[in-house]
C-alpha positions as CSV (number, residue, x, y, z in Angstrom):
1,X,-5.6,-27.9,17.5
2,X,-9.2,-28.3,18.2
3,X,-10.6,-31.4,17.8
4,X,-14.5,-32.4,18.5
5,X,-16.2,-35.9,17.4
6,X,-19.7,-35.8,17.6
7,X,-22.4,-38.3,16.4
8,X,-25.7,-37.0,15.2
9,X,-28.7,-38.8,14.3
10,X,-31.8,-38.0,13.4
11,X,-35.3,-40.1,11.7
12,X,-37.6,-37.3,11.6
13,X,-39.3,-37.4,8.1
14,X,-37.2,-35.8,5.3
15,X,-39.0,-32.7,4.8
16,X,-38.4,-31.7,8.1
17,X,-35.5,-29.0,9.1
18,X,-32.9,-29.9,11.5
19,X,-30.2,-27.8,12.7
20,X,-27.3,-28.5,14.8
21,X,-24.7,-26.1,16.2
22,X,-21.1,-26.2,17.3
23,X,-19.3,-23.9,18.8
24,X,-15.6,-23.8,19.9
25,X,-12.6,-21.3,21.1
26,X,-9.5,-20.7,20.1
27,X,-7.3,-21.0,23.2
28,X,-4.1,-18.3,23.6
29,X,-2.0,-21.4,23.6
30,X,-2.7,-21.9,20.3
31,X,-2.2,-18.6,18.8
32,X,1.0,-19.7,17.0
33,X,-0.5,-22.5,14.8
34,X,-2.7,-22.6,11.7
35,X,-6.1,-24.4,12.8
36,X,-8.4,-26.4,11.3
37,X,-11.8,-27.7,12.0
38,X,-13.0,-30.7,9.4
39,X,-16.9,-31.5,9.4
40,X,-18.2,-34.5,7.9
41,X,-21.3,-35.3,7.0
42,X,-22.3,-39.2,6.6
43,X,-25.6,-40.6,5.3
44,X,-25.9,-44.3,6.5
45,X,-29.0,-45.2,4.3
46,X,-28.3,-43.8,1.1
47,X,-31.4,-44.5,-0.3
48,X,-33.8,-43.3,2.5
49,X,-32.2,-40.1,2.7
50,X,-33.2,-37.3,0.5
51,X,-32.2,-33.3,0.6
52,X,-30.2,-30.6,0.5
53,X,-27.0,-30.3,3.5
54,X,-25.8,-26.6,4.1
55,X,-22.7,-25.9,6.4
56,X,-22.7,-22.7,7.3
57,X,-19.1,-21.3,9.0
58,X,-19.8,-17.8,11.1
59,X,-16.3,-16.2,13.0
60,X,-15.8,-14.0,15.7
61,X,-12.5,-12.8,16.6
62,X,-12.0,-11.2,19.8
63,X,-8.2,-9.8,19.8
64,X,-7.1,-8.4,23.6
65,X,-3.3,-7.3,22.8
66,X,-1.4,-5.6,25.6
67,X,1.6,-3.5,25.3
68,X,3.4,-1.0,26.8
69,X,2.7,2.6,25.6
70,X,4.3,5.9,26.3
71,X,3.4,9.4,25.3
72,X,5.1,12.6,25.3
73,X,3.2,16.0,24.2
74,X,5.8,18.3,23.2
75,X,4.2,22.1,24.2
76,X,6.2,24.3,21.0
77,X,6.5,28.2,21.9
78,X,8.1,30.8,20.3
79,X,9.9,32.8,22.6
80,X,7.1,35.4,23.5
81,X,5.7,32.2,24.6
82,X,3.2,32.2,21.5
83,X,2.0,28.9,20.0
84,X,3.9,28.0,17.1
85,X,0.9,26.4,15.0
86,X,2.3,24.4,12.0
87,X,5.6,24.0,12.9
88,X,7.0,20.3,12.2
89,X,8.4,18.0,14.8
90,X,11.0,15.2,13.4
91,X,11.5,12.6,15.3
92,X,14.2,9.8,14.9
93,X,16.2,7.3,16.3
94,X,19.3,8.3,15.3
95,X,21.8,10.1,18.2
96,X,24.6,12.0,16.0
97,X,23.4,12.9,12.4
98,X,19.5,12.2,12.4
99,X,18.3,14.2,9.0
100,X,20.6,11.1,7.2
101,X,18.4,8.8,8.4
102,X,14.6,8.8,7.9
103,X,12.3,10.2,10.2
104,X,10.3,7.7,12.5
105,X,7.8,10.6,12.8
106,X,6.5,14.0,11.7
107,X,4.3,15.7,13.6
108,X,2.2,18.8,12.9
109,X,2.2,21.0,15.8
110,X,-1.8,21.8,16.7
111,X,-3.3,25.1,17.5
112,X,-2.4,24.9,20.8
113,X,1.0,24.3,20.2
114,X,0.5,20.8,21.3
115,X,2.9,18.0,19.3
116,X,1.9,14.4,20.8
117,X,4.8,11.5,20.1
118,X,3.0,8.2,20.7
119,X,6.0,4.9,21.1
120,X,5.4,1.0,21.8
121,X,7.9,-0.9,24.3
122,X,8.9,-4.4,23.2
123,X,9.6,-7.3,25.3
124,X,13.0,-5.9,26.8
125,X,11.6,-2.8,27.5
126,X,14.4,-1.3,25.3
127,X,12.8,2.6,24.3
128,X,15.5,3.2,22.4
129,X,17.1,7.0,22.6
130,X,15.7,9.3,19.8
131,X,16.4,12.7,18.2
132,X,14.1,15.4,18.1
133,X,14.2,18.5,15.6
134,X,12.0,21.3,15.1
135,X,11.1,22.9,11.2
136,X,9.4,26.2,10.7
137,X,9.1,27.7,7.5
138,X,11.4,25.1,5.8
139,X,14.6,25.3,8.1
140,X,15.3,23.6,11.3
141,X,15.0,25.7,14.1
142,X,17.3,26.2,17.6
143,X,15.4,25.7,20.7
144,X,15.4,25.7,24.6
145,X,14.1,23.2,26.4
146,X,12.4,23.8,29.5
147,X,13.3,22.9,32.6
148,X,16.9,22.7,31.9
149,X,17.0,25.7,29.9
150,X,19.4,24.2,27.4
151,X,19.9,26.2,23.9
152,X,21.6,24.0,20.7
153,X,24.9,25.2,19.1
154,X,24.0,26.9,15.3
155,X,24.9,23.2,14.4
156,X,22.1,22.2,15.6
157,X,21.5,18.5,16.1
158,X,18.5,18.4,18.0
159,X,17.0,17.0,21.6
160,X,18.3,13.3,22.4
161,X,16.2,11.7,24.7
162,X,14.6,8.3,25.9
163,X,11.2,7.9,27.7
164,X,8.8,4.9,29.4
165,X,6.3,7.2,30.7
166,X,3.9,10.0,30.0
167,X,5.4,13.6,30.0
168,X,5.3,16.9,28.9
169,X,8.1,18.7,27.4
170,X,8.1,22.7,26.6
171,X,10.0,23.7,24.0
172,X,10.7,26.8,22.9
173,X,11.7,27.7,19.4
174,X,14.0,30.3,18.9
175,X,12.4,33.1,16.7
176,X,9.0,35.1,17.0
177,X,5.9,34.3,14.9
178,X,5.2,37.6,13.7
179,X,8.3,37.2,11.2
180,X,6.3,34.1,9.6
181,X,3.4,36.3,7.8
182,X,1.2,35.5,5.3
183,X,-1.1,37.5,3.3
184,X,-3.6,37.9,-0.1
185,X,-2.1,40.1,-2.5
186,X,-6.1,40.9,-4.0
187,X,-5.9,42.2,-7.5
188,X,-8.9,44.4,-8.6
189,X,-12.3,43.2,-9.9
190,X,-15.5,44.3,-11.2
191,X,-17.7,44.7,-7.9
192,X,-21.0,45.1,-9.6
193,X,-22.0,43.6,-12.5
194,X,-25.3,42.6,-14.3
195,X,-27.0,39.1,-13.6
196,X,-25.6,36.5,-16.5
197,X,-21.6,38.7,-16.9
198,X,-18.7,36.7,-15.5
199,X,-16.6,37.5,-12.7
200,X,-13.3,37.2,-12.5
201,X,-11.3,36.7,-9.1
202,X,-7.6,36.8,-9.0
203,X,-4.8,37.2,-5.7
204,X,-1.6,35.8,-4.9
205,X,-0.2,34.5,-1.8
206,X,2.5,36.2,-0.3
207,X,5.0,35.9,2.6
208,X,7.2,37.8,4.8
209,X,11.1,37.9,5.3
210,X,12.2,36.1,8.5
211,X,13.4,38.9,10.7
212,X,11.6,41.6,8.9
213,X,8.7,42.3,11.5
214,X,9.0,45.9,11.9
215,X,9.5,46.7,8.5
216,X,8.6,43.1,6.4
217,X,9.2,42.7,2.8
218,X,6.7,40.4,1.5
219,X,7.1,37.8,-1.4
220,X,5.1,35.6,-3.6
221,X,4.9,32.0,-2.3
222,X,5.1,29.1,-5.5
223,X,4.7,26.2,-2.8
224,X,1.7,26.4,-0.8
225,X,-0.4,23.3,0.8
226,X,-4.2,24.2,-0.8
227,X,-5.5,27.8,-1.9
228,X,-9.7,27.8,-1.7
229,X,-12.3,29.7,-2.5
230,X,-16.4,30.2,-1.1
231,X,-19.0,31.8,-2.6
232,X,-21.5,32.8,0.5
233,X,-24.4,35.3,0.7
234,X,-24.3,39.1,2.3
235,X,-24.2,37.7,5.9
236,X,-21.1,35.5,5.2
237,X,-23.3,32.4,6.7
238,X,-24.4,30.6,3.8
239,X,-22.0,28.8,2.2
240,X,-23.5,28.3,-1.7
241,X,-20.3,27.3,-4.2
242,X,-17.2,26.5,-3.2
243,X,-13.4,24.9,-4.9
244,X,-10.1,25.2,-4.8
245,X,-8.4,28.3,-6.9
246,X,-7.1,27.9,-10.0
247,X,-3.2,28.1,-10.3
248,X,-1.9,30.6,-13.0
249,X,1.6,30.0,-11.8
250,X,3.7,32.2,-10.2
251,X,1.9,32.5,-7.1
252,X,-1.2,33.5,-8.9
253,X,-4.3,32.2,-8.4
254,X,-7.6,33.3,-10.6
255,X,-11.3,31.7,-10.5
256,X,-14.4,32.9,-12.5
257,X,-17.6,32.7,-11.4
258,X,-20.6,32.8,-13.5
259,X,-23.3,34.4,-12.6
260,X,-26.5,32.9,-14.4
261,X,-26.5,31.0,-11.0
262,X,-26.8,33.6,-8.7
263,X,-29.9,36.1,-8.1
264,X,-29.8,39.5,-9.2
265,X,-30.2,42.3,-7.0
266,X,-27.9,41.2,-4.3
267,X,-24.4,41.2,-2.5
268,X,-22.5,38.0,-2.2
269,X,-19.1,37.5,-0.8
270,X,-15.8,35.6,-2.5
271,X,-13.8,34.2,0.3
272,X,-10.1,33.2,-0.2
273,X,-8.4,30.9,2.5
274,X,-5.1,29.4,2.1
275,X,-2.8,27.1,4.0
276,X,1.3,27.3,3.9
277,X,2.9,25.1,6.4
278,X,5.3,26.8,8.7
279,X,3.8,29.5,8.6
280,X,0.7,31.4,10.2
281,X,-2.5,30.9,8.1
282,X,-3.4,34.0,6.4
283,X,-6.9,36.1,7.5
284,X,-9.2,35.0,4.9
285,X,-9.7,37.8,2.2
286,X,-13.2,38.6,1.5
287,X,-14.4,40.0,-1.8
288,X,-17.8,42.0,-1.7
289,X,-19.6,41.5,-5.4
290,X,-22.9,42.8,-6.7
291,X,-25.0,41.2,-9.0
292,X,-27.4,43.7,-10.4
């Protein structure tokens, strides 16, 4: 512990200020133990000495922590070699039946198909082995991992492996994207109306059949991550209302817009987007209105 004796003294006249600083450091040694620093303050003429005594405490901490890190970006394909955007990556540290335990992490896979699986080493540089799996659409996918080439059994229990430095890993899934669709279903609405009606804007999000590309049959989706709505002007630049859909159940989804807070004698654009993990994002679905 830190221990400082100082003496101060001082005969200045009483209205006078006087200020007197210390400063210590913790050292590393002491990291481990509670510390305490005890300031007294001691008149030795009680009677001469008048006033007011402030201690004021200010602390800086300056952590410096150093570990050993690894990284591995996982690149996830399908097997045209597409990026599989959304797909899930579980990781765990489990080597025969991972999905009983719980996942150490989930990871979105990005745009450009990138998954990145950050891990801390410990003192006996132990990584430990882990388990990865791959979920698209709600099901765990089979895979092949590049360089080796090496395809899962239909049982599939996933890619074992241990790391202690940065890599890359390709992976890629075993299906094609275009059987992971999604779409608006638009139902019809009044495209012109006069300024102070009410319009009313109603779709449903919908989804294809795994292994139906050539000829897909699309259904309703009931679980869906967020369905939102814009209201922008005739250009589609300006951005003026915008929400999130209200649910009707079902897969339906309705919003009204009143138009006492729009101009009349112009075109203005409803714009749907909507997010279902594992699958592509749908093309947003613009709806051209007129308020006469």
């Amino acid at each position: 512990n830190v221990q400082h004796y100082e003496d101060i003294h001082y005969s200045e006249p009483f209205f006078n200020n006087y200020s007197y600083i210390f400063n210590y450091t913790k050292e590393e040694n002491y990291r481990y133990h509670p510390e305490a620093v005890k300031l007294t303050y001691i008149k030795y003429n009680q009677s001469a000495n008048n006033g007011t005594v402030k201690f004021e405490y200010v602390e800086n901490t300056l952590i410096n922590i150093k570990t050993n890190i690894s990284k591995i970006i996982f690149n996830i394909t399908d097997n045209s070699g597409a990026y599989l955007e959304n797909a899930i990556v579980h990781i765990y540290n489990e080597t025969n039946t991972p999905t009983i335990a719980p996942s150490v992490s989930e990871i979105t896979v990005q745009e450009d198909g990138s998954a990145r699986f950050i891990s801390f080493n410990n003192e006996t540089k132990d990584w430990g082995n882990y388990t990865l799996l791959i979920r698209f659409a709600s099901t765990y996918k089979e895979f092949g991992y590049n360089p080796l080439n090496w395809i899962p059994e239909s049982s599939v229990k996933g890619l074992n492996f241990t790391f202690d430095t940065t890599q890359n890993i390709s992976l890629a899934v075993q299906l094609n994207i275009q059987d992971y669709q999604t779409k608006f279903n638009e139902s019809s609405y009044s495209r012109e109306l006069e300024w102070g009606s009410i319009f009313t804007f109603k779709v449903s999000l919908m989804k294809t059949t795994e292994g139906t590309d050539n000829d897909p049959t699309w259904t309703i989706i009931n679980n869906y991550d967020y369905v939102k709505w814009e209201l922008r002007d005739d250009f589609g630049e300006t951005t003026f209302f915008s929400g999130d859909m209200n649910s009707e159940g079902g897969g339906w989804f309705n919003y009204t817009v009143d138009s006492i807070h729009l101009i009349g004698n112009k075109d203005y654009y409803f714009i749907v987007t909507a997010k279902k993990t594992g699958y592509q994002n749908p093309d947003p679905l613009q709806m051209l209105f007129t308020v006469s």
